[in-house]
Every structure is written in C-alpha cells, then in structure tokens.
ZALUM-510588 format. One record per atom (N, C-alpha, C, CB): residue in three letters; x, y, z. Coordinates in steps of 0.02 Angstrom, whole numbers. Glycine has a CB too. Layout:
// ZALUM-510588
ZARO;ALA;X;Y;Z
...
//
This chain:
// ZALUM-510588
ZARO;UNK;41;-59;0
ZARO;UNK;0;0;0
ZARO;UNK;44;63;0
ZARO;UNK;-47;0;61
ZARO;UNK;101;65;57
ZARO;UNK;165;119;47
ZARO;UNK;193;108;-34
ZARO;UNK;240;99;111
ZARO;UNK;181;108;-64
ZARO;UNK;217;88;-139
ZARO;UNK;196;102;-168
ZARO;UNK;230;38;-166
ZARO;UNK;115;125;-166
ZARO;UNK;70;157;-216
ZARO;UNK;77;219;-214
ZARO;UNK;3;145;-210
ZARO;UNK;128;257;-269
ZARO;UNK;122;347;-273
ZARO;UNK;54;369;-277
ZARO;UNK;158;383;-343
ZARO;UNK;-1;342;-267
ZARO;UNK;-62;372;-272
ZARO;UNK;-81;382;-199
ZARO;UNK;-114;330;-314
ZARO;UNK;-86;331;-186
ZARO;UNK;-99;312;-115
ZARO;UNK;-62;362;-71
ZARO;UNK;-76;236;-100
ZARO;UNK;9;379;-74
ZARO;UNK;53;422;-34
ZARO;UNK;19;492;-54
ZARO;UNK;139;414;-54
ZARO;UNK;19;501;-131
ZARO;UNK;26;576;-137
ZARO;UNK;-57;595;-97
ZARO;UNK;39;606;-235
ZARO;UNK;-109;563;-77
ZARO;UNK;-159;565;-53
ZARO;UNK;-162;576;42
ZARO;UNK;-186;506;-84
ZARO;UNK;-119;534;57
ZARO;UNK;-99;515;135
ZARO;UNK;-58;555;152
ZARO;UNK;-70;449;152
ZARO;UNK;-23;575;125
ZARO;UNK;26;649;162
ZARO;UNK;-36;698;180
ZARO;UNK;93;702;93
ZARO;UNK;-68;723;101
ZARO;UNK;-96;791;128
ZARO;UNK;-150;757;190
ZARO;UNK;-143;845;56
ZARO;UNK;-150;712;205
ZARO;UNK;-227;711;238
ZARO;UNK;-180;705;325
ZARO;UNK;-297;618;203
ZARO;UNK;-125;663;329
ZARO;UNK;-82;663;380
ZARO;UNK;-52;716;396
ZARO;UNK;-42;624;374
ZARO;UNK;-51;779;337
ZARO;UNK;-13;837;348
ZARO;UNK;-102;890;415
ZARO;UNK;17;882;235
ZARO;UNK;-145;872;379
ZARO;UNK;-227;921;408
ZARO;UNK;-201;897;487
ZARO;UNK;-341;878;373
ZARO;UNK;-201;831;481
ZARO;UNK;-225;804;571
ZARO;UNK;-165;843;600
ZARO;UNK;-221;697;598
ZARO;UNK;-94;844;582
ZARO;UNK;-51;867;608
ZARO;UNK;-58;954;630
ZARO;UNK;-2;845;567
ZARO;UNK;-82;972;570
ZARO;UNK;-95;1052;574
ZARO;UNK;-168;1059;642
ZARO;UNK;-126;1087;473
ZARO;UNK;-211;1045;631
ZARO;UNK;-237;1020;679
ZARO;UNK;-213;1005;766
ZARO;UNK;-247;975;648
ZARO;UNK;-178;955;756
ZARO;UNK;-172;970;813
ZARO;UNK;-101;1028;852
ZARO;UNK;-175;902;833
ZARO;UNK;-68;1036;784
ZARO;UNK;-21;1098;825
ZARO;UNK;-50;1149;828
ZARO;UNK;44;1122;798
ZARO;UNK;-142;1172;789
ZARO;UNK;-161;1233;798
ZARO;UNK;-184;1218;885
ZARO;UNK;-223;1259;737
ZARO;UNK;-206;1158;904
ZARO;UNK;-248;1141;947
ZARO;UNK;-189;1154;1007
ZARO;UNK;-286;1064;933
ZARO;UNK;-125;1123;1005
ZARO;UNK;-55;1119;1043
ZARO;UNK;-43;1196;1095
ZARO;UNK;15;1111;973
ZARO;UNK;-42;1251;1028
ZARO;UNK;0;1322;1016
ZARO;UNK;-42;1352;1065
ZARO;UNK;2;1365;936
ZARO;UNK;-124;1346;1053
ZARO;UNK;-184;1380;1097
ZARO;UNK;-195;1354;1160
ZARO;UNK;-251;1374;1065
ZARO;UNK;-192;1285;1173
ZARO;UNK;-178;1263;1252
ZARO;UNK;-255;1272;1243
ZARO;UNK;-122;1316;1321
ZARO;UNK;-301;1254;1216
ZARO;UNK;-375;1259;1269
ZARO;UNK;-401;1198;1228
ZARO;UNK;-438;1345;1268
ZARO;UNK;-452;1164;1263
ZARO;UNK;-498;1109;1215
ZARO;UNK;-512;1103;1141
ZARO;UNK;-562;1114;1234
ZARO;UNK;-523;1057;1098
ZARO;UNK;-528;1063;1026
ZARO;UNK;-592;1093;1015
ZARO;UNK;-521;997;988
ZARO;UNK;-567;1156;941
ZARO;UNK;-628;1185;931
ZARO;UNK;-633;1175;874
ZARO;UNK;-640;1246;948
ZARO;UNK;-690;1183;818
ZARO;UNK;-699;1183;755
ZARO;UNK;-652;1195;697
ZARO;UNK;-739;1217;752
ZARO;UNK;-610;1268;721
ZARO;UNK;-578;1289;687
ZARO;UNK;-518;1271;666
ZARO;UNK;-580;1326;700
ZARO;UNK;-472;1215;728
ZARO;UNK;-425;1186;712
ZARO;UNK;-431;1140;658
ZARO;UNK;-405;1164;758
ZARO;UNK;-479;1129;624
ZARO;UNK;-487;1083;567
ZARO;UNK;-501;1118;500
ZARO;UNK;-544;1036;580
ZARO;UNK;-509;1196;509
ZARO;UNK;-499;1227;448
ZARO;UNK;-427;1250;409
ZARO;UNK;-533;1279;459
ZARO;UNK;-409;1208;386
ZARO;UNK;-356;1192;350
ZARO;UNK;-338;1252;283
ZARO;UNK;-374;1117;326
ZARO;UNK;-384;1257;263
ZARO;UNK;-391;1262;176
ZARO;UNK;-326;1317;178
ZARO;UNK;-487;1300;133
ZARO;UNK;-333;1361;172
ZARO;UNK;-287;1412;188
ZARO;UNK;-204;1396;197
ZARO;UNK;-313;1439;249
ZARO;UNK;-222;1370;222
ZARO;UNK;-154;1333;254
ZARO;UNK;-106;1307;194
ZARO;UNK;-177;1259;305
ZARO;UNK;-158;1238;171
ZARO;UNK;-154;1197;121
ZARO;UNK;-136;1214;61
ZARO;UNK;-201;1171;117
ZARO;UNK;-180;1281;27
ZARO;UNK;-173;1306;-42
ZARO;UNK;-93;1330;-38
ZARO;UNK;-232;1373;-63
ZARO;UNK;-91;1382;28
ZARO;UNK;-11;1414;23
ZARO;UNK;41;1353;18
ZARO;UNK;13;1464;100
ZARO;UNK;19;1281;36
ZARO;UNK;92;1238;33
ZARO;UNK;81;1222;-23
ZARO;UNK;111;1173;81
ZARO;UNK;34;1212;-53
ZARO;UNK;34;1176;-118
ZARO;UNK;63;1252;-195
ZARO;UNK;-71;1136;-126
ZARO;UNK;48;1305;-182
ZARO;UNK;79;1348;-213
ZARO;UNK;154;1361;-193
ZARO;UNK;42;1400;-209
ZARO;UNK;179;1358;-129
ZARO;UNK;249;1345;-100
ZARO;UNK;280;1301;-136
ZARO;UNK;251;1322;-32
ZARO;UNK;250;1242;-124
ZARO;UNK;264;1187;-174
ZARO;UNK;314;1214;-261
ZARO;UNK;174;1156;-193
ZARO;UNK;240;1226;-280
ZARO;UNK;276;1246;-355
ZARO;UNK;324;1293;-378
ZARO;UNK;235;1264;-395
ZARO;UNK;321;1345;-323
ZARO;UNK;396;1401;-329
ZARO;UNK;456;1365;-336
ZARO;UNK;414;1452;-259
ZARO;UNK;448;1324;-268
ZARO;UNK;511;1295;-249
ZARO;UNK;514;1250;-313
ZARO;UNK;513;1255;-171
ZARO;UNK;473;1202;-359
ZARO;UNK;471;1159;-377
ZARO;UNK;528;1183;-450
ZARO;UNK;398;1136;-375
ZARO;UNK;526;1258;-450
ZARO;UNK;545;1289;-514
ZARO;UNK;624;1269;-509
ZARO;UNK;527;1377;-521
ZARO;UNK;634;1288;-458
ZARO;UNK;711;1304;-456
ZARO;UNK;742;1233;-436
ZARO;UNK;732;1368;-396
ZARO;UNK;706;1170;-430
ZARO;UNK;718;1106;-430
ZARO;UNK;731;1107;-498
ZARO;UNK;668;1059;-402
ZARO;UNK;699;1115;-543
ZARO;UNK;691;1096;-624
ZARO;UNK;767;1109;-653
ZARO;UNK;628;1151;-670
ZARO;UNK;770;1185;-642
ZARO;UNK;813;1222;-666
ZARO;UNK;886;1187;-638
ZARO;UNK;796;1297;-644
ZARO;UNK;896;1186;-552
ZARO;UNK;933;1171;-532
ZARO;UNK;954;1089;-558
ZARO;UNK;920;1191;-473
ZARO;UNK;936;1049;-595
ZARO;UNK;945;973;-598
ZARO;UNK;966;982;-684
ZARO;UNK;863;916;-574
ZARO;UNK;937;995;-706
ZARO;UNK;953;1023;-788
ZARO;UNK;998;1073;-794
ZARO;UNK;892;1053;-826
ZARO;UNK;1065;1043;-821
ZARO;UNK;1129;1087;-850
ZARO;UNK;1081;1149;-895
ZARO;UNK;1193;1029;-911
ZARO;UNK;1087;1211;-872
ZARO;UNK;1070;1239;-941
ZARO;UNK;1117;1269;-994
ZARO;UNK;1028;1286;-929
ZARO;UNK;1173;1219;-1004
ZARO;UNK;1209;1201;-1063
ZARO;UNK;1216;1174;-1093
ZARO;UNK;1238;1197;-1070
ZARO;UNK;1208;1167;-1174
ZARO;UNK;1222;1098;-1214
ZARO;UNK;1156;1045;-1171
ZARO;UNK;1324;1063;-1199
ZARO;UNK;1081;1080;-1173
ZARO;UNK;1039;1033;-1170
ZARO;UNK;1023;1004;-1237
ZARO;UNK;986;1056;-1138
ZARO;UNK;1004;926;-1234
ZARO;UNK;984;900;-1275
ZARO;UNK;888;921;-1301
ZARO;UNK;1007;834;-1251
ZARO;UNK;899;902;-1359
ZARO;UNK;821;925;-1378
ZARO;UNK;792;902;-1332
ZARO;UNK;784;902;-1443
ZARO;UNK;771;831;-1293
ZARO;UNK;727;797;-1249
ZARO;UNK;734;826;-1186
ZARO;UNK;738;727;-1247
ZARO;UNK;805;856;-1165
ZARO;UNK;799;871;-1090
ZARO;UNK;776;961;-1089
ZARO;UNK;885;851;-1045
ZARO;UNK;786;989;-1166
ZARO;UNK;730;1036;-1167
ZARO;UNK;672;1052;-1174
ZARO;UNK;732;1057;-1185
ZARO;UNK;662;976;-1205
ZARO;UNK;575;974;-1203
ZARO;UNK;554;968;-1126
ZARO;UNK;539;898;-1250
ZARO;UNK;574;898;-1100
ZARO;UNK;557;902;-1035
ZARO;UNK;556;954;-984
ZARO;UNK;584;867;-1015
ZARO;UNK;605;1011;-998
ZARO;UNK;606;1078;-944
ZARO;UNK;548;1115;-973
ZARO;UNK;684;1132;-944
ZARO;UNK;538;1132;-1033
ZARO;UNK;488;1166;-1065
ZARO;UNK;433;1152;-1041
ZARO;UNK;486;1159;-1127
ZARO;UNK;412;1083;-1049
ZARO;UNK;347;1059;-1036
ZARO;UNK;330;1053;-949
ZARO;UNK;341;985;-1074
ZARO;UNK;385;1041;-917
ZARO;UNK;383;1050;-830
ZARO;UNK;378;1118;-803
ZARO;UNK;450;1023;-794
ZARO;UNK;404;1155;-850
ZARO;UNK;401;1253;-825
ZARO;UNK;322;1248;-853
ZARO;UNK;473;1335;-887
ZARO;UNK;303;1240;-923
ZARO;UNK;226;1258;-946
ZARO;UNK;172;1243;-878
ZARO;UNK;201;1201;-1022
ZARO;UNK;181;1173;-879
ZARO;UNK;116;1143;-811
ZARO;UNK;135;1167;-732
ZARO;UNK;116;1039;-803
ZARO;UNK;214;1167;-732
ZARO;UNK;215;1210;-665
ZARO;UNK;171;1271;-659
ZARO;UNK;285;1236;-652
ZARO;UNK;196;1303;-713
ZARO;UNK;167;1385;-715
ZARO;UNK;71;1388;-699
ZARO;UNK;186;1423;-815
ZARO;UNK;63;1354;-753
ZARO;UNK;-23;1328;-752
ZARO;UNK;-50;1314;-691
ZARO;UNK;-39;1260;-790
ZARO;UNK;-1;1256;-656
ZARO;UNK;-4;1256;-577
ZARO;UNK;-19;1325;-528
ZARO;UNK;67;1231;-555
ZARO;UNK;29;1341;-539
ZARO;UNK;43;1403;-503
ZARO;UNK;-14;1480;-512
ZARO;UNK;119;1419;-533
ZARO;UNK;-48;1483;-582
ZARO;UNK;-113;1526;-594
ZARO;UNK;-166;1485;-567
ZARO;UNK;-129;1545;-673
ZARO;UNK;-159;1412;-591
ZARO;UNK;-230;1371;-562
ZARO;UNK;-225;1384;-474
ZARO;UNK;-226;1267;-584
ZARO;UNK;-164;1371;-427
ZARO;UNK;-174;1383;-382
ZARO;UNK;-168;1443;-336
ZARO;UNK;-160;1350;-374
ZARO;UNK;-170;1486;-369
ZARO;UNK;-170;1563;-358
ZARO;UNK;-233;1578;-339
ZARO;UNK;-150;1607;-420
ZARO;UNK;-287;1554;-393
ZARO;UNK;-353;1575;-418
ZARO;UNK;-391;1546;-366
ZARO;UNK;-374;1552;-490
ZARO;UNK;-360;1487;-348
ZARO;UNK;-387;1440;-284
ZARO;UNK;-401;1473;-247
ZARO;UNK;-351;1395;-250
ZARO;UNK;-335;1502;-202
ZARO;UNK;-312;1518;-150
ZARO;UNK;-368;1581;-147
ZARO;UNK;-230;1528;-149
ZARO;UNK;-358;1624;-191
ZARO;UNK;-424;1685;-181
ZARO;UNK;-502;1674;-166
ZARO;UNK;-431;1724;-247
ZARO;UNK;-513;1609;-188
ZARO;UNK;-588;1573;-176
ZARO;UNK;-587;1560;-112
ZARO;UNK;-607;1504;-216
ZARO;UNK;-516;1494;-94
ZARO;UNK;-528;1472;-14
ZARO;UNK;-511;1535;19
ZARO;UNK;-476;1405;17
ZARO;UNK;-501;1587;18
ZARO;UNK;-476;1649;50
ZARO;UNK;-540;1679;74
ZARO;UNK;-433;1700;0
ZARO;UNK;-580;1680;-3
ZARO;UNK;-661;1728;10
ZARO;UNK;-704;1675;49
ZARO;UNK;-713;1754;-78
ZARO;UNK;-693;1589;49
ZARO;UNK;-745;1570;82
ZARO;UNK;-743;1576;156
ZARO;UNK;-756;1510;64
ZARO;UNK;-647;1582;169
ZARO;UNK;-657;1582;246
ZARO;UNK;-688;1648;277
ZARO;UNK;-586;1570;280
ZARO;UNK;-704;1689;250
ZARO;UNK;-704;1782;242
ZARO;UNK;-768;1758;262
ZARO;UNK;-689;1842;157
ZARO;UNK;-809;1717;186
ZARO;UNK;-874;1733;212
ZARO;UNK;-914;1682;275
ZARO;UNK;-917;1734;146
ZARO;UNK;-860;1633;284
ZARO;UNK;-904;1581;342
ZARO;UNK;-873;1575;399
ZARO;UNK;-916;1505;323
ZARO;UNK;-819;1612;382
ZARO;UNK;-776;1573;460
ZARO;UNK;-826;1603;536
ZARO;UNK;-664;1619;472
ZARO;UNK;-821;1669;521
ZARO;UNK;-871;1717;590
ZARO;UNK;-933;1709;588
ZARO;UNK;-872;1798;591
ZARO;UNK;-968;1667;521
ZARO;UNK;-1056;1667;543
ZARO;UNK;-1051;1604;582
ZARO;UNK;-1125;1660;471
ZARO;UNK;-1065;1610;633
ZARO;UNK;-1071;1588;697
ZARO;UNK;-1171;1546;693
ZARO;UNK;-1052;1672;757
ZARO;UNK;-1197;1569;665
ZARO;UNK;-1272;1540;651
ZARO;UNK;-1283;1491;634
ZARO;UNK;-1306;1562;613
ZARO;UNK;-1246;1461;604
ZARO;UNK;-1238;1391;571
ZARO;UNK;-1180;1356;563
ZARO;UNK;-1256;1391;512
ZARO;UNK;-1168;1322;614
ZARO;UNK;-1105;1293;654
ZARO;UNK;-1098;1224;590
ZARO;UNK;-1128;1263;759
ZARO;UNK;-1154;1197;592
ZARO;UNK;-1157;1130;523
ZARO;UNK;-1139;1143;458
ZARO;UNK;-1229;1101;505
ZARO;UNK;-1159;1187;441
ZARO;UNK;-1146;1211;389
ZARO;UNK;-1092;1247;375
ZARO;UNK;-1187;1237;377
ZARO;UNK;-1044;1281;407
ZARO;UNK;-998;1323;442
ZARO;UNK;-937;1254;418
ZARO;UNK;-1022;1348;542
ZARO;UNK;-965;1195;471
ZARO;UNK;-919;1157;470
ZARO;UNK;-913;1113;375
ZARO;UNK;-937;1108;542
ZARO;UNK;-956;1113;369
ZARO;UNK;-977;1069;300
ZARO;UNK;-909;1115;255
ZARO;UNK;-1086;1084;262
ZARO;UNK;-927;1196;250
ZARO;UNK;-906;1224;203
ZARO;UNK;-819;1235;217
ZARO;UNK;-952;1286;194
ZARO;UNK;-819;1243;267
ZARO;UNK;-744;1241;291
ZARO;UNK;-701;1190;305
ZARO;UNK;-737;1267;340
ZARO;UNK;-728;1138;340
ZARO;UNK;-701;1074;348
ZARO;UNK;-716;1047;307
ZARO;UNK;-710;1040;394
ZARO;UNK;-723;1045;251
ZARO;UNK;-736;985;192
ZARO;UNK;-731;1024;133
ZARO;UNK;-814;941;193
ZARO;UNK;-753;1069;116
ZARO;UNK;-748;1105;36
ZARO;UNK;-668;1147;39
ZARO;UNK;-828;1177;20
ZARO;UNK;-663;1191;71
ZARO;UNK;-594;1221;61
ZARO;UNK;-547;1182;104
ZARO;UNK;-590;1299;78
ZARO;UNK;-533;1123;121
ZARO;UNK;-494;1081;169
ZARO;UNK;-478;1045;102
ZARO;UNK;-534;1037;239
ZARO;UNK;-527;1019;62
ZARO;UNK;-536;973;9
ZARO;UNK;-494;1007;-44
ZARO;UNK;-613;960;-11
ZARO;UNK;-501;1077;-62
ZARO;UNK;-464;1113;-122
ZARO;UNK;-409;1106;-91
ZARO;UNK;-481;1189;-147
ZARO;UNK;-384;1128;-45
ZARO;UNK;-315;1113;-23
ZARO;UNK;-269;1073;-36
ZARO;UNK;-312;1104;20
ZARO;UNK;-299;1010;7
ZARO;UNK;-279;928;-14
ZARO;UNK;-280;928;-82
ZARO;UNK;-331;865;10
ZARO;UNK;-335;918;-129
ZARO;UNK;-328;914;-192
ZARO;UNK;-280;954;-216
ZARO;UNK;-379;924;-221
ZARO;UNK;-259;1013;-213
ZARO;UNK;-214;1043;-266
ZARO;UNK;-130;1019;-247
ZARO;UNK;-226;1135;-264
ZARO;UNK;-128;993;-158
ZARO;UNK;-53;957;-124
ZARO;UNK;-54;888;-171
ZARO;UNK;-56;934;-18
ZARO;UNK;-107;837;-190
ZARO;UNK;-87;797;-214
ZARO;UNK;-90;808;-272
ZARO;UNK;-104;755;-199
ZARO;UNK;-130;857;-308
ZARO;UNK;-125;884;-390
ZARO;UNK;-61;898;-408
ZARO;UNK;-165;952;-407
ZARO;UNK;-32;926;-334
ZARO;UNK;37;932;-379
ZARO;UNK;82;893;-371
ZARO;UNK;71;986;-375
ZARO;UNK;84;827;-320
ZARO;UNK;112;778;-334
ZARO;UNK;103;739;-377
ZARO;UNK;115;756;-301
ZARO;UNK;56;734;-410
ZARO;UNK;30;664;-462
ZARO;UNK;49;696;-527
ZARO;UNK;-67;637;-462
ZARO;UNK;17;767;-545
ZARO;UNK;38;777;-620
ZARO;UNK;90;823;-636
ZARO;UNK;-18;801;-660
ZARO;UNK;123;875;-588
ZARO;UNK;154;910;-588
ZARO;UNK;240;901;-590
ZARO;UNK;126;936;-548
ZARO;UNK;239;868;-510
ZARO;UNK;308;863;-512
ZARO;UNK;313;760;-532
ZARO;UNK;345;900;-420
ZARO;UNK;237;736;-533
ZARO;UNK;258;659;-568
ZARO;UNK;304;598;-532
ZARO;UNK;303;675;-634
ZARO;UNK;239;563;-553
ZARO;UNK;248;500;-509
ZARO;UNK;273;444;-536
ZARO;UNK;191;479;-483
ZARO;UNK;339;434;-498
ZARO;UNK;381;383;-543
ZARO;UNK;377;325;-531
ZARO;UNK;444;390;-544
//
C-alpha cells in the first residue's frame, strides 16, 4: 500500500490536516474547537509553496548548457504545467480565502460552517497538495 504513489501523494496531505490540527490545537492550550480543522488556507499556500520551490528544482537538476532537444523538451513542458499550476493555484487560493471571509465568523450555522470549511476548502487544499504531486512534479 506504501508503494502506491497514489496512495502516498493522497496520505501525506490528509496526515499533513491532522497534524496542522493538532499543533493549531497544541499552540492555543485550550480544548478542541472547530476551527482547528480549517485547514484550507493553510493547504493552498503549501501547495503553491510547493511549485515556486518546484521551479528552481527543475532548473537546478538540468545543466542549462548543451541541453539536448529531450531534456529541453522536458524543462519546457515542466516550466509550462508548473506555471499553469501556479495561476490554477493562485485562483484557488483567492476562492478558499473569500470562503473563509465569508463563513468562518457566521457563527449561526455551526453545520454548515463546518460542512463548508471542513470539507470544501480543506478538500481544495488537499486536492491541489496531491494535484501537484501526481501531475506536476510526477509519479515515478
């Protein structure tokens, strides 16, 4: 099951929430509250962290001298989908940004509160940490 790059690139981000979680829960010293499980935020910035850093991996591993046609295709085509990465998760990040804006403080609807925060922008998060393990930086 450890051997499946699917399986991993899935189980980090979700082992990375519980962890965030409980060091938000750790740092505050008081009982668990709702909010330590709102992730999203969190999540989008590592997964865009991710791809900055991911640039200067590319660059840094590829001589950029006397590249061969293939190891310029391959940088070409890893800068193109990085980049794509990097607007796709930009665009994210401004959505999970406005949802926490608009739900985190309505306090009226604690279920719903939780639905939209703990599961929809927790979920974009995760998805875009393993989006960019599976197609981005590629699973060997």
């Amino acid at each position: 099951m450890l051997t499946n790059p699917y399986f991993v690139a899935l189980v980090i981000p979700i082992v990375l929430l519980l962890a965030g979680a409980f060091g938000k829960k750790l740092v505050r010293g008081s009982p668990w509250i709702r909010k330590d499980f709102y992730l999203g935020v969190e999540f989008t910035m590592a997964a865009l962290s991710s791809a900055f850093v991911y640039i200067f991996d590319m660059v840094k591993l590829i001589p950029l001298t006397n590249l061969t046609a293939e190891q310029q295709q391959v940088l070409h085509k890893g800068l193109i989908s990085n980049g794509v990465f990097i607007v796709i998760s930009f665009i994210l990040l401004l959505v999970v940004l406005s949802i926490h804006q608009d739900c985190e403080n309505n306090k009226s609807k604690p279920k719903e509160q939780f639905l939209i925060l703990g599961f929809v922008s927790n979920f974009i998060g995760l998805g875009l940490i393993a989006g960019f393990i599976i197609t981005v930086k590629g699973i060997k």
